[in-house]
Each structure stands twice: as C-alpha cells, then as structure tokens.
Z-matrix of the N, CA and C atoms (Angstrom, degrees):
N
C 1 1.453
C 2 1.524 1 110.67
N 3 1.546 2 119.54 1 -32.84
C 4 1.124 3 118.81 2 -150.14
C 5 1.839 4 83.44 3 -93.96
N 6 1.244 5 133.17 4 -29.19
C 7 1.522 6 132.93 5 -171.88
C 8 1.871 7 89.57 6 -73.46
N 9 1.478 8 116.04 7 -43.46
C 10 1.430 9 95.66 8 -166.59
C 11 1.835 10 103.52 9 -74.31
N 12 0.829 11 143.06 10 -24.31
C 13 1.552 12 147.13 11 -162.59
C 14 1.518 13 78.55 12 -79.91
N 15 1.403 14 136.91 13 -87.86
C 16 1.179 15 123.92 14 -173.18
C 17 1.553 16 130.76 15 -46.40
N 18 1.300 17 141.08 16 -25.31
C 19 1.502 18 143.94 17 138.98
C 20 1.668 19 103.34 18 -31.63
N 21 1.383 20 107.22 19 -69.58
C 22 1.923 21 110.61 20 -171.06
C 23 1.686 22 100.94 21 -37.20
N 24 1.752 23 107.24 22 -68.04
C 25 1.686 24 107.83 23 -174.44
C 26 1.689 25 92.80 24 -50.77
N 27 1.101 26 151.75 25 -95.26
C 28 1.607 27 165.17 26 176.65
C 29 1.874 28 83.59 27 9.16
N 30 1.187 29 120.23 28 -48.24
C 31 1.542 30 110.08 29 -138.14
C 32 1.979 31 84.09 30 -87.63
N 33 1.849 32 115.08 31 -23.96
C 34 1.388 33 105.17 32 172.49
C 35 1.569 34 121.04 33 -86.25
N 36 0.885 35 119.13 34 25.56
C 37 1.566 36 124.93 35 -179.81
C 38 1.456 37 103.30 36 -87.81
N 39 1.489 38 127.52 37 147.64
C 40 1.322 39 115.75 38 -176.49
C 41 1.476 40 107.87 39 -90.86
N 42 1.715 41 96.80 40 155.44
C 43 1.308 42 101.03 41 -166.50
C 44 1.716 43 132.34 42 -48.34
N 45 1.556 44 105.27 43 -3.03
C 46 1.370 45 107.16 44 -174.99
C 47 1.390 46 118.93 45 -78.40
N 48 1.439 47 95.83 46 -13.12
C 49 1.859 48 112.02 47 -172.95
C 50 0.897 49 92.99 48 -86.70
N 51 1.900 50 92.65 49 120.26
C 52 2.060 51 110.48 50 153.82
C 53 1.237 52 107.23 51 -63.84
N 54 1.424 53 135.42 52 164.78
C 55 1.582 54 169.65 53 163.24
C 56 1.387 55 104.58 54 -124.94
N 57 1.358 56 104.92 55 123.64
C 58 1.481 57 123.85 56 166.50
C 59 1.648 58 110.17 57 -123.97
N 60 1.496 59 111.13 58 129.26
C 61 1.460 60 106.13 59 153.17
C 62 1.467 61 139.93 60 -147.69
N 63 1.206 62 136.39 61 147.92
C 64 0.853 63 146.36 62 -161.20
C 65 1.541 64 132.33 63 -134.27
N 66 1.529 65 129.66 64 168.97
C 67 1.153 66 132.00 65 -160.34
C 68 1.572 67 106.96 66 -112.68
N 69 1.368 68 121.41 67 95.00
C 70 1.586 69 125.38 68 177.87
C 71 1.252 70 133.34 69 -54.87
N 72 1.143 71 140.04 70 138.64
C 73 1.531 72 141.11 71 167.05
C 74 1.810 73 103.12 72 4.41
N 75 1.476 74 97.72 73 -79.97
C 76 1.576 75 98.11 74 -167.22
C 77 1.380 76 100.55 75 -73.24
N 78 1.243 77 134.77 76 8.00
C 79 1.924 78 108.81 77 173.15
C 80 1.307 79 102.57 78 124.62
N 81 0.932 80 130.38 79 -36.37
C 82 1.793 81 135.13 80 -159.74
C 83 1.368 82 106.80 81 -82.65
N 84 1.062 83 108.31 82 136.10
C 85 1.876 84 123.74 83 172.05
C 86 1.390 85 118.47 84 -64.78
N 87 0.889 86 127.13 85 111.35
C 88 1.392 87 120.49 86 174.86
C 89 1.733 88 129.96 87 -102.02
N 90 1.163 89 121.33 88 146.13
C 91 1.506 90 101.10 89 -167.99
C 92 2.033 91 95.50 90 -128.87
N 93 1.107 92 96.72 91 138.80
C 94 1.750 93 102.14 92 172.18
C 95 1.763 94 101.14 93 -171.42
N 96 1.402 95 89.56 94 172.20
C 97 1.587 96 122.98 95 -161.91
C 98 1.573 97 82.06 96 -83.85
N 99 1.018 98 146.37 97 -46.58
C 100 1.481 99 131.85 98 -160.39
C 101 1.641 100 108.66 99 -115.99
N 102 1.248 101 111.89 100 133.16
C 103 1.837 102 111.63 101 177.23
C 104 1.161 103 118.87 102 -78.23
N 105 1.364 104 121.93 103 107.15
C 106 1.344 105 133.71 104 171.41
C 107 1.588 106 129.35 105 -56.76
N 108 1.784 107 101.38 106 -22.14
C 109 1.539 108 97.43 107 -162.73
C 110 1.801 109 86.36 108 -157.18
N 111 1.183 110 99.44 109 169.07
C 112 1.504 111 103.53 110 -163.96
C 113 1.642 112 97.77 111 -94.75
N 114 0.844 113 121.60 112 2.25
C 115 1.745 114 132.13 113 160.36
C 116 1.474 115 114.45 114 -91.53
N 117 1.507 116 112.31 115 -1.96
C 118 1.940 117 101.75 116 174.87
C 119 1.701 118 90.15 117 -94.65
N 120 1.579 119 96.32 118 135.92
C 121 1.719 120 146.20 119 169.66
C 122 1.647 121 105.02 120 -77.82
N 123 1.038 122 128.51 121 131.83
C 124 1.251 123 141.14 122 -179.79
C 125 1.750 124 86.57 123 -95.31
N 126 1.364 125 88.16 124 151.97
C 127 1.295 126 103.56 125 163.11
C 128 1.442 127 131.26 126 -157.02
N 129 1.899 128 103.19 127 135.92
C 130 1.455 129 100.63 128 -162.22
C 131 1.348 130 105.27 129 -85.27
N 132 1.621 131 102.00 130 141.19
C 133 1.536 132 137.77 131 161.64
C 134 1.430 133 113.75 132 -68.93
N 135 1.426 134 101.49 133 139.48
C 136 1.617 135 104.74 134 170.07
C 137 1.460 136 103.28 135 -89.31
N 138 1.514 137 107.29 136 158.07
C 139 1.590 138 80.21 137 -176.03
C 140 1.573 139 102.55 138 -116.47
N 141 1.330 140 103.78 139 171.32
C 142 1.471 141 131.92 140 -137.68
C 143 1.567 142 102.62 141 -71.11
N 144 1.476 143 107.32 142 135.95
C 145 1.592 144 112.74 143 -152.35
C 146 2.041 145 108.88 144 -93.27
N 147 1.348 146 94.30 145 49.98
C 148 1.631 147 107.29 146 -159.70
C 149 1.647 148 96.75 147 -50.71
N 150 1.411 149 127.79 148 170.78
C 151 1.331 150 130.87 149 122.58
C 152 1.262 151 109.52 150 -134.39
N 153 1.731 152 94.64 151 163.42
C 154 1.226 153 92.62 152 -168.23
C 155 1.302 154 129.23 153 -89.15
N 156 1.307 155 144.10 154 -174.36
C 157 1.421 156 137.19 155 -104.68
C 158 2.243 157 71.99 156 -131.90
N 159 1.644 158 103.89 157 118.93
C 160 1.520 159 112.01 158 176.63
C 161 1.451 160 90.43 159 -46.78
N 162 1.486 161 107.18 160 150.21
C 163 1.699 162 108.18 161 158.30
C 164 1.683 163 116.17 162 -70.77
N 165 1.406 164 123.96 163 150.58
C 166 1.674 165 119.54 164 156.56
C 167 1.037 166 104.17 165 -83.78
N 168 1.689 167 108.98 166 140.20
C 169 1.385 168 119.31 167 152.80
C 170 1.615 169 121.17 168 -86.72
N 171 1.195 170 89.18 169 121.18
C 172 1.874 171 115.27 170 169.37
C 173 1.528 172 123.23 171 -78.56
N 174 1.642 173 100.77 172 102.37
C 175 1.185 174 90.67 173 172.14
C 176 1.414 175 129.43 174 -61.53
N 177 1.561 176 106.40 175 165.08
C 178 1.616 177 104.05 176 -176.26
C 179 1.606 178 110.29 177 -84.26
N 180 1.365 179 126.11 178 136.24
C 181 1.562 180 123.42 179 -175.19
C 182 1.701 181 110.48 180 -32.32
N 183 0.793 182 125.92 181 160.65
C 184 1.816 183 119.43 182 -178.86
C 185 1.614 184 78.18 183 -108.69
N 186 1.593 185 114.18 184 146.92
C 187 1.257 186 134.01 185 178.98
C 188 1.960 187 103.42 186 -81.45
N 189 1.239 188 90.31 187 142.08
C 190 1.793 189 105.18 188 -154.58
C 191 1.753 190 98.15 189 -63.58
N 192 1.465 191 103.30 190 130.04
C 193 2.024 192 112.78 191 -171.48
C 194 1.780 193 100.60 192 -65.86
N 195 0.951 194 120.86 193 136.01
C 196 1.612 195 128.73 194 -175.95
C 197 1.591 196 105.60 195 -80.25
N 198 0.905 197 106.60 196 114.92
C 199 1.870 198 104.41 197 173.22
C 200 1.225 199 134.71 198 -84.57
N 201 1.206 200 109.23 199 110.34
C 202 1.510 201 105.94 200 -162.63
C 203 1.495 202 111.18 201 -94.64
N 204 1.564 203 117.90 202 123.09
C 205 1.351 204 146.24 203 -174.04
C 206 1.602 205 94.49 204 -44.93
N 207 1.249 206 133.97 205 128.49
C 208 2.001 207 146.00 206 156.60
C 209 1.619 208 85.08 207 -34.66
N 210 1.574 209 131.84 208 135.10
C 211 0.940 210 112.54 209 150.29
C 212 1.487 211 123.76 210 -99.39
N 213 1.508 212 126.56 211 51.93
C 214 1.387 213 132.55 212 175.19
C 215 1.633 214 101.05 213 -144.85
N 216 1.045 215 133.92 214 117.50
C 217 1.230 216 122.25 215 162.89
C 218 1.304 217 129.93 216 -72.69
N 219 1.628 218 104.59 217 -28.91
C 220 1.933 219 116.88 218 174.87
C 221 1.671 220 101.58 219 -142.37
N 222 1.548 221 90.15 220 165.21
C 223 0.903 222 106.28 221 -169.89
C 224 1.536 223 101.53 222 174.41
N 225 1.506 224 104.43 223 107.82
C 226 1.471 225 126.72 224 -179.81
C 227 1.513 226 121.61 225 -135.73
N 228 0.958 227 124.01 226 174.39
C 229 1.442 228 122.07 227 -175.27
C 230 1.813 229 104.78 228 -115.34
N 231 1.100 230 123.11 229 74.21
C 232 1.075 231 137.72 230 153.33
C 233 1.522 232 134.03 231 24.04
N 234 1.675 233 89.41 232 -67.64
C 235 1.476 234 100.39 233 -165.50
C 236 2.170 235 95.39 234 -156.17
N 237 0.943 236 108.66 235 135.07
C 238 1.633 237 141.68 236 -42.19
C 239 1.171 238 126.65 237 -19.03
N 240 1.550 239 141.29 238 -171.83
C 241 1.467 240 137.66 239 -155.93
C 242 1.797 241 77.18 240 -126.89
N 243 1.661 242 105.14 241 173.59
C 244 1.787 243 99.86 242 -173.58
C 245 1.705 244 89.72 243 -94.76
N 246 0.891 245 112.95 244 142.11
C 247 1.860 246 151.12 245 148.22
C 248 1.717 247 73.60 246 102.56
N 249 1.059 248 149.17 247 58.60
C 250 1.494 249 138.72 248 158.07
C 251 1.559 250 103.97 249 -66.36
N 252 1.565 251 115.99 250 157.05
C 253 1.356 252 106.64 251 153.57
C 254 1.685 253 115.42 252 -129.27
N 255 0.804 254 110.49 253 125.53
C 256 1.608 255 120.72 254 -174.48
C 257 1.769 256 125.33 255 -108.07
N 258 1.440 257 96.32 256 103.96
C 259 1.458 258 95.19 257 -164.71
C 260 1.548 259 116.50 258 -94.94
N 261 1.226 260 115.08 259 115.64
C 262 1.770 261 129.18 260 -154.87
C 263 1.581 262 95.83 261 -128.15
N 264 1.247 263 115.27 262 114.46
C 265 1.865 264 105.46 263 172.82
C 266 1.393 265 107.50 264 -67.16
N 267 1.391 266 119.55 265 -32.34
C 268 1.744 267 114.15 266 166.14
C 269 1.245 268 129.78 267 -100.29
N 270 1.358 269 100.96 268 33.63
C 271 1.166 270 99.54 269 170.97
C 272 1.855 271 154.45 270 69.54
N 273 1.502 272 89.10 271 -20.58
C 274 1.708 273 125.19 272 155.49
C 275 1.667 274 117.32 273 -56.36
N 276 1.542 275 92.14 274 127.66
C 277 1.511 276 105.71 275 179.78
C 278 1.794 277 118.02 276 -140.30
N 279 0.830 278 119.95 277 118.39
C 280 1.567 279 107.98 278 -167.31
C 281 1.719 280 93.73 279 -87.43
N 282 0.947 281 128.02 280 139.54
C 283 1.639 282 128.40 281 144.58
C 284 1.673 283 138.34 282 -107.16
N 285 0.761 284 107.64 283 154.00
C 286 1.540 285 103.22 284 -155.60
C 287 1.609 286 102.80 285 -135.11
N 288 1.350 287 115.38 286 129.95
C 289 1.450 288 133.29 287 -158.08
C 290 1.832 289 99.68 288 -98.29
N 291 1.410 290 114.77 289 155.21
C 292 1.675 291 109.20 290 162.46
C 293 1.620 292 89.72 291 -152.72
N 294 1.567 293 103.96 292 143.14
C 295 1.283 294 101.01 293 170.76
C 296 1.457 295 93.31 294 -166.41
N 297 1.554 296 109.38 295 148.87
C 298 1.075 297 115.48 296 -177.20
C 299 2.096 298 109.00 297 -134.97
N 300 1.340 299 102.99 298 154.98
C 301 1.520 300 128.96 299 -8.58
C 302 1.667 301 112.38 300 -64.18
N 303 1.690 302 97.64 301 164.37
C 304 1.845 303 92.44 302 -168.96
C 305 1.198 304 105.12 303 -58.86
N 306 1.182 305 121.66 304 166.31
C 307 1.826 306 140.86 305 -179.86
C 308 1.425 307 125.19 306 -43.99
N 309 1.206 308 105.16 307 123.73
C 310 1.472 309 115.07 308 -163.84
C 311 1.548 310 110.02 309 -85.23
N 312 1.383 311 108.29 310 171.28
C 313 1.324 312 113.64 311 -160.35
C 314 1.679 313 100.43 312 -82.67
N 315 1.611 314 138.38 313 136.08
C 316 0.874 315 152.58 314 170.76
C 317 1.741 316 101.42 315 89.40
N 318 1.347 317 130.33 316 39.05
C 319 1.476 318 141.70 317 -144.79
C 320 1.411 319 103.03 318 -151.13
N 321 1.512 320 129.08 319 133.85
C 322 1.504 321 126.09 320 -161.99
C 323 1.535 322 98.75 321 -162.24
N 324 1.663 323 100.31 322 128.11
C 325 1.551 324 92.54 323 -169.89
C 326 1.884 325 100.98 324 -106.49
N 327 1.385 326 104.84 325 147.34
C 328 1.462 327 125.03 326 -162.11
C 329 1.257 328 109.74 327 -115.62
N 330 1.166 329 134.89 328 111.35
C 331 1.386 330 155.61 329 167.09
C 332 1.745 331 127.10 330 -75.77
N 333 1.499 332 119.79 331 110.29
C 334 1.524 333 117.64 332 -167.04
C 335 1.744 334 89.60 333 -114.25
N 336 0.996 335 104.38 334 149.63
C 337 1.533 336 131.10 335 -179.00
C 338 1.800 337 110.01 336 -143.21
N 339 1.460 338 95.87 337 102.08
C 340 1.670 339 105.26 338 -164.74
C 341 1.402 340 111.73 339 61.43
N 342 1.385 341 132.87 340 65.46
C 343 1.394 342 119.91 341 -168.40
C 344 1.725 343 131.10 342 49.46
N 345 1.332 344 133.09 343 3.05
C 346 1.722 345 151.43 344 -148.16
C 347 1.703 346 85.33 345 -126.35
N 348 1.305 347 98.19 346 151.28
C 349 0.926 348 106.32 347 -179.52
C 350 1.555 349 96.85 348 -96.70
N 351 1.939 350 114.73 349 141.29
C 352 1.812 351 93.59 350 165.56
C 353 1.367 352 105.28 351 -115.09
N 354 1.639 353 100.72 352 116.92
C 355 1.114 354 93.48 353 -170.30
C 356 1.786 355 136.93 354 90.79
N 357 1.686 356 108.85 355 150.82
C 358 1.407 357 90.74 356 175.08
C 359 1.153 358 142.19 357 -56.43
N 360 1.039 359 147.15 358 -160.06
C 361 1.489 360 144.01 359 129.60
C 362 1.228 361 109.84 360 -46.82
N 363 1.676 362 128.38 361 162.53
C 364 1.387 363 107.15 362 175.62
C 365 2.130 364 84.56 363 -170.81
N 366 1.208 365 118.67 364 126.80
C 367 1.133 366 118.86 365 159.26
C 368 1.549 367 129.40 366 -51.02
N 369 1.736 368 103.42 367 -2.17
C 370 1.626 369 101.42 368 -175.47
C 371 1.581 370 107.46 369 -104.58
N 372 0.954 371 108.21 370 140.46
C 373 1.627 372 110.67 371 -164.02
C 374 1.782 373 109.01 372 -79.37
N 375 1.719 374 119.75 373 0.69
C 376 1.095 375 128.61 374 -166.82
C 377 1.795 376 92.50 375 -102.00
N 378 1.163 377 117.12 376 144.06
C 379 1.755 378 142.53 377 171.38
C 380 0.636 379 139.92 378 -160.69
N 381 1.985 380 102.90 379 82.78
C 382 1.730 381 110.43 380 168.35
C 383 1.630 382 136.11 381 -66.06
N 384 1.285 383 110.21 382 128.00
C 385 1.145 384 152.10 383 -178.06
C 386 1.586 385 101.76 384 -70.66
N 387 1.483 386 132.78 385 113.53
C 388 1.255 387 124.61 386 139.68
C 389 1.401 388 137.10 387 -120.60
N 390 1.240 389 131.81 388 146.47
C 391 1.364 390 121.79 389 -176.62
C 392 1.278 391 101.72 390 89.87
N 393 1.301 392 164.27 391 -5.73
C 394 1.323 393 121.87 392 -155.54
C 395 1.602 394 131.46 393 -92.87
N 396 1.111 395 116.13 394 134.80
C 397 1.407 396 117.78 395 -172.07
C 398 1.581 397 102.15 396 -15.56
N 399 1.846 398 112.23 397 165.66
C 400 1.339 399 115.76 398 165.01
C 401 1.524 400 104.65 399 -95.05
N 402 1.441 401 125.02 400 138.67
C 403 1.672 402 111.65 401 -166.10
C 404 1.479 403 74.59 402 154.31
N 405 1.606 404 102.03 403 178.14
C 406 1.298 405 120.75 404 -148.83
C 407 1.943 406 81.24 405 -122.99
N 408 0.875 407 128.43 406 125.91
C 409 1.747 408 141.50 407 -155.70
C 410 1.784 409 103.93 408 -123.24
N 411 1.187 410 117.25 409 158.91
C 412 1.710 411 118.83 410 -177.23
C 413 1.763 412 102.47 411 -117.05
N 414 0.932 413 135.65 412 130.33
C 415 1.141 414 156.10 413 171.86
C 416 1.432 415 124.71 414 -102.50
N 417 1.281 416 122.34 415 108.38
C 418 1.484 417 118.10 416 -172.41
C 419 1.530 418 100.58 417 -142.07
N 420 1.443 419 123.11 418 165.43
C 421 1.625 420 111.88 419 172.21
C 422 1.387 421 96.13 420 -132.45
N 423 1.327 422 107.40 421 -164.04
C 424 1.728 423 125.22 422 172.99
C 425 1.512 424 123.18 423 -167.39
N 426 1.210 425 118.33 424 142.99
C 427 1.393 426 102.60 425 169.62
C 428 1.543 427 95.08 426 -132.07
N 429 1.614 428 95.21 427 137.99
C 430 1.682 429 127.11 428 178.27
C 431 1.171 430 103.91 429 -100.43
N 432 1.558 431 101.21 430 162.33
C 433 1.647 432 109.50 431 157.97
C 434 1.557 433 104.51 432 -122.97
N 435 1.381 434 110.38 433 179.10
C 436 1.286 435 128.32 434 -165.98
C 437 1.589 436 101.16 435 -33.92
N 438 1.137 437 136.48 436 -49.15
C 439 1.719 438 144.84 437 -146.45
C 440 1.682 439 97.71 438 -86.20
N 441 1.729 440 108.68 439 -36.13
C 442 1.276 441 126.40 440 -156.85
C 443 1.229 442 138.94 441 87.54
N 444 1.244 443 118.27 442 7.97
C 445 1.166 444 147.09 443 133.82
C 446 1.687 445 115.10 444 -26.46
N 447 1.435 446 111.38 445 104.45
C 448 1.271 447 143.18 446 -173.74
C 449 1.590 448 110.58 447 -81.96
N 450 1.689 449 101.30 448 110.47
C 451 1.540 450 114.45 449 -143.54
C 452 1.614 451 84.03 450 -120.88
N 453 1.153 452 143.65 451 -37.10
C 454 1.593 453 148.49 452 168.92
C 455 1.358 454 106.93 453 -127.10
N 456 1.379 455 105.38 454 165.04
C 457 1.258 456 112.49 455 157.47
C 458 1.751 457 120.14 456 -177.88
N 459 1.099 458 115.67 457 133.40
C 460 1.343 459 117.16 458 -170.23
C 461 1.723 460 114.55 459 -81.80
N 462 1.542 461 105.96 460 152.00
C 463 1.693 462 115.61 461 -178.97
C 464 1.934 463 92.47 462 -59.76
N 465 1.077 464 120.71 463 159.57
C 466 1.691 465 123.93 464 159.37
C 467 1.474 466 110.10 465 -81.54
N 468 1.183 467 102.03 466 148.71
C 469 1.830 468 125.41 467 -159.64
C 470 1.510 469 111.86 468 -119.38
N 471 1.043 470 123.70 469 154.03
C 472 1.733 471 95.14 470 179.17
C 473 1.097 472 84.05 471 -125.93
N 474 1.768 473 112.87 472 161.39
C 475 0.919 474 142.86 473 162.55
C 476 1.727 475 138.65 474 -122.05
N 477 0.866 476 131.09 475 118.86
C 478 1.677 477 128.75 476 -155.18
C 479 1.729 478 110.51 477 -88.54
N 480 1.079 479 138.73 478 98.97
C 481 1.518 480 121.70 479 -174.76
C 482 1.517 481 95.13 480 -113.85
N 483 1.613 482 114.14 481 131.00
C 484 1.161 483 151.04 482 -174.54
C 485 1.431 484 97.87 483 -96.25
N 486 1.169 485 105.77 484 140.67
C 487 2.179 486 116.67 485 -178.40
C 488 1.500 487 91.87 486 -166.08
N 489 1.268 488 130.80 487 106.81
C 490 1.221 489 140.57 488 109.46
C 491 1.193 490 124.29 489 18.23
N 492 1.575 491 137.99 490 85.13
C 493 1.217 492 107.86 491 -157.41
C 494 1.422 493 90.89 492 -98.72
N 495 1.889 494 96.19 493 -159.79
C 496 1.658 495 94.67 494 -164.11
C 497 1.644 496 110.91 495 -85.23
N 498 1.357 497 116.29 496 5.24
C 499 1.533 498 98.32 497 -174.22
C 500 1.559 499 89.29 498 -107.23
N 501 1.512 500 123.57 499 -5.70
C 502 1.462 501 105.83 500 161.53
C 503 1.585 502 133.68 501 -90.10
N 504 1.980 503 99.96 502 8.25
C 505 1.719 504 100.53 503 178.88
C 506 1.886 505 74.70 504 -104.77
N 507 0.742 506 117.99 505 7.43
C 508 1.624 507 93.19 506 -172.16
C 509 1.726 508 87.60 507 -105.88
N 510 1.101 509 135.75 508 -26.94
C 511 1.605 510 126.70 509 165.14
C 512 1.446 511 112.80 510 -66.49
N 513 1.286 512 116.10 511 -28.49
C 514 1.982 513 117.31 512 175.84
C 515 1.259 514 100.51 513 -90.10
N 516 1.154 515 144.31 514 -11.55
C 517 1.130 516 147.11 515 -172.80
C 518 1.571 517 134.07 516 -155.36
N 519 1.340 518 108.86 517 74.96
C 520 1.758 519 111.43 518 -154.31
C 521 0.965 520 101.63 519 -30.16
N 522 1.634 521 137.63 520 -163.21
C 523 1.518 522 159.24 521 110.14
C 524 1.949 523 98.93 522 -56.22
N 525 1.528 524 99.29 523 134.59
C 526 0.982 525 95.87 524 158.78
C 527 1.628 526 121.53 525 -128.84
N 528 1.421 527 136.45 526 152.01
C 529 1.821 528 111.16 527 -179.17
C 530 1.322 529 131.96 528 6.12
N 531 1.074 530 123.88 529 -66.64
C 532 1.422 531 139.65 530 -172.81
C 533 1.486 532 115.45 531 -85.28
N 534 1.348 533 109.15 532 -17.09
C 535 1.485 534 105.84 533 178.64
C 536 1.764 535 109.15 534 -75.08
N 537 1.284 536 109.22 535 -29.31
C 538 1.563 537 109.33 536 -167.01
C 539 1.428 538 115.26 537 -38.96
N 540 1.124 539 138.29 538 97.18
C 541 1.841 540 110.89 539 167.13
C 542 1.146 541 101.82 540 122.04
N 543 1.748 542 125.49 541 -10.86
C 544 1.578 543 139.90 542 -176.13
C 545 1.545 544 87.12 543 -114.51
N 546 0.940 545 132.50 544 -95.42
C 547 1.486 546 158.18 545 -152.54
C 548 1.801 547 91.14 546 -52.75
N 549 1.600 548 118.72 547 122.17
C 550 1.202 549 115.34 548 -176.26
C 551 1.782 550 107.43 549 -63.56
N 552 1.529 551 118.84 550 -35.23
C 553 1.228 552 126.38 551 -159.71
C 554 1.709 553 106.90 552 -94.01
N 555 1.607 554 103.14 553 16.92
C 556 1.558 555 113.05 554 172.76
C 557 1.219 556 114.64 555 -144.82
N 558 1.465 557 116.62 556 57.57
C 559 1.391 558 130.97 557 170.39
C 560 1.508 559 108.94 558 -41.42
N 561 1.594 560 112.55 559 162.13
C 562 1.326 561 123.03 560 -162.30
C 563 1.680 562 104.32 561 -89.61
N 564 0.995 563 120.00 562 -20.61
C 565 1.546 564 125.01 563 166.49
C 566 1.753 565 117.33 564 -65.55
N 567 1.172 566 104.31 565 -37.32
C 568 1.501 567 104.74 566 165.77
C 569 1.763 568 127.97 567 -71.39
N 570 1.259 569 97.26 568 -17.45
C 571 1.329 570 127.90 569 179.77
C 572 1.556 571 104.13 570 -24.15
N 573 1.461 572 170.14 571 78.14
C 574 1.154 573 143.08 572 168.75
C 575 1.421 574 128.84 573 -28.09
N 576 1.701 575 126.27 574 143.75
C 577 1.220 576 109.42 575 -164.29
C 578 1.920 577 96.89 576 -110.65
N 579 1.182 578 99.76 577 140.52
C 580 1.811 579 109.18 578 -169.49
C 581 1.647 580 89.10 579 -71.34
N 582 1.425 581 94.25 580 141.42
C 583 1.288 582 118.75 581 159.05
C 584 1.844 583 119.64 582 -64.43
N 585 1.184 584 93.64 583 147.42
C 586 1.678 585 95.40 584 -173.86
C 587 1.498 586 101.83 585 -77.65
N 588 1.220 587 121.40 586 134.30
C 589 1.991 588 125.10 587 177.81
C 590 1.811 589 90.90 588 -76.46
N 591 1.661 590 103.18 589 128.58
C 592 1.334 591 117.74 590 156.76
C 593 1.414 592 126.81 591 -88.11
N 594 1.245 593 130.10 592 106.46
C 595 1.085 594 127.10 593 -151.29
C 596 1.747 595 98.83 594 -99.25
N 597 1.464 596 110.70 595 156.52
C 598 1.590 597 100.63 596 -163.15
C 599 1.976 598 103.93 597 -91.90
N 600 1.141 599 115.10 598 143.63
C 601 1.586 600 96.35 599 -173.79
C 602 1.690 601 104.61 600 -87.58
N 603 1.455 602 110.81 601 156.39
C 604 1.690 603 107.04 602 -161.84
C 605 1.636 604 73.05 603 -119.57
C-alpha cells in the first residue's frame, strides 16, 4: 500500500524529474530522485496529463453613467420663518415657498403639514392654511415633476399657532344677555336662568 501511495505522488512530479529505484540492504524497494547505489533503475514517467487552463471571459468596460446636475439648488419655505409662532384665533396661515432656480416647466411644488399632504400639488408657491389646530405643527415642502418623482425637498420646520380659546374670549369679553346662542364662546346652555319677579300681594 505504502509503494502504491508513493507511485500516485511519483506519477505528480513534473515530467522533468528523474525516478530512481532500488533494492535496500534489508529487501525493500526504494524509490528517489537521486541514485544511491549503482543497482538503482531509472524509471520512465508518463508525462503529466495537464489541460489547459479554460480561458476567463472579460467583461467589456461599461461606458461611464452621465451625471445629471439636481436641477434646484434651494428650496425653502419662506414664510413662516422655522420655530415662528403665529397667533391667528382661526387658525389660518398662508405659506409661501422660494426656490431657485424658479419652477420649471412640467414641475409642481407640494406642501406636507404633519406629514399630510395640504392640498394638491400646485405650481404656485403660495399655501393657504385654514383651521389648524392650536399646537406646535411640522412644515415641510417638495417639488415633483410630471411622474411625481421627488426632485427637492425640505427638512420639516415647526411652527407654533396660538388661538384664543373660547373660555379665554369669554374672560376678555363676558357673555352678555343677548350674546347667549350668537357668540360661539356663549352657548345657550350656559345661558343663566332669570329669576321669577315676586310680585307684592295688595
């Protein structure tokens, strides 16, 4: 076993390597690259059953991707200013967009209020606001193109809107008789109820 394991390695040696072998003192065959005794036999090798090495295929360079320039350099939200606070008893706020260069043709700028969109898209850079809660609100914009494809877009801004509520116009301004049931902040349930006139008996 141990002569055939050594033949297999013998058979990977390249073909330039001589093999010599021979019969040792005690009996045993021996095999090596150099002749020890004038009784080691060379022996011919078949030679080595190579093929050659498949070629790789090389891709061809990919032609260099063209970079196309942002076409907006800014784009901010104008008006209100960020952490502004704007005190409106109804709550109405117009905002107003600037971006340069101004808005391109097939291009529509988009307005989010708390993440929501307000409103459509609209090529006019002006967006009135009505109603909105009193609370501190997020402001962000965008400008799309035709597909909707989001070409700018601004960080969100906050904004603070102050409203008066109704038990503080009704502290600047009591309810009076006639207001009950007119006046939003003098509902008819609050109404006081008139005392009955005691009339004296004659």
């Amino acid at each position: 076993m141990r002569h055939l394991l050594f033949c297999l390695l013998l058979l990977g040696l390249p073909a330039v390597a001589e093999v010599y072998t021979y019969i040792d003192a005690e009996g045993n065959r021996v095999f090596t690259d150099r002749p020890r005794s004038d009784r080691a036999e060379r022996i011919q090798l078949a030679p080595a059953n190579a093929m050659p090495a498949a070629p790789v295929a090389i891709a061809p360079p990919s032609p260099p991707q063209t970079v196309i320039a942002p076409a907006y350099q800014l784009l901010r939200i104008l008006f209100p200013e960020p952490d502004a606070t704007i005190r409106d008893n109804t709550g109405n706020l117009i905002v107003t967009l600037v971006s340069e260069p101004g808005l391109l043709a097939g291009h529509n700028y988009r307005l989010f209020v708390d993440g929501q969109p307000a409103g459509a898209p609209s090529r006019s850079p002006v967006f009135p606001l009505n109603n909105l809660d009193r609370g501190t609100h997020q402001l962000a914009a965008e400008i799309i193109d035709a597909s909707g494809r989001i070409l700018e877009r601004t960080p969100n801004q906050p904004v603070h809107i102050k409203r008066i509520s109704l038990a503080q116009k009704r502290l600047a301004n009591p309810c009076k008789k006639d207001d009950y049931g007119v006046r939003p902040e003098c509902p008819l349930k609050d109404k006081p109820k008139e005392k009955p006139s005691i009339l004296p008996f004659l």
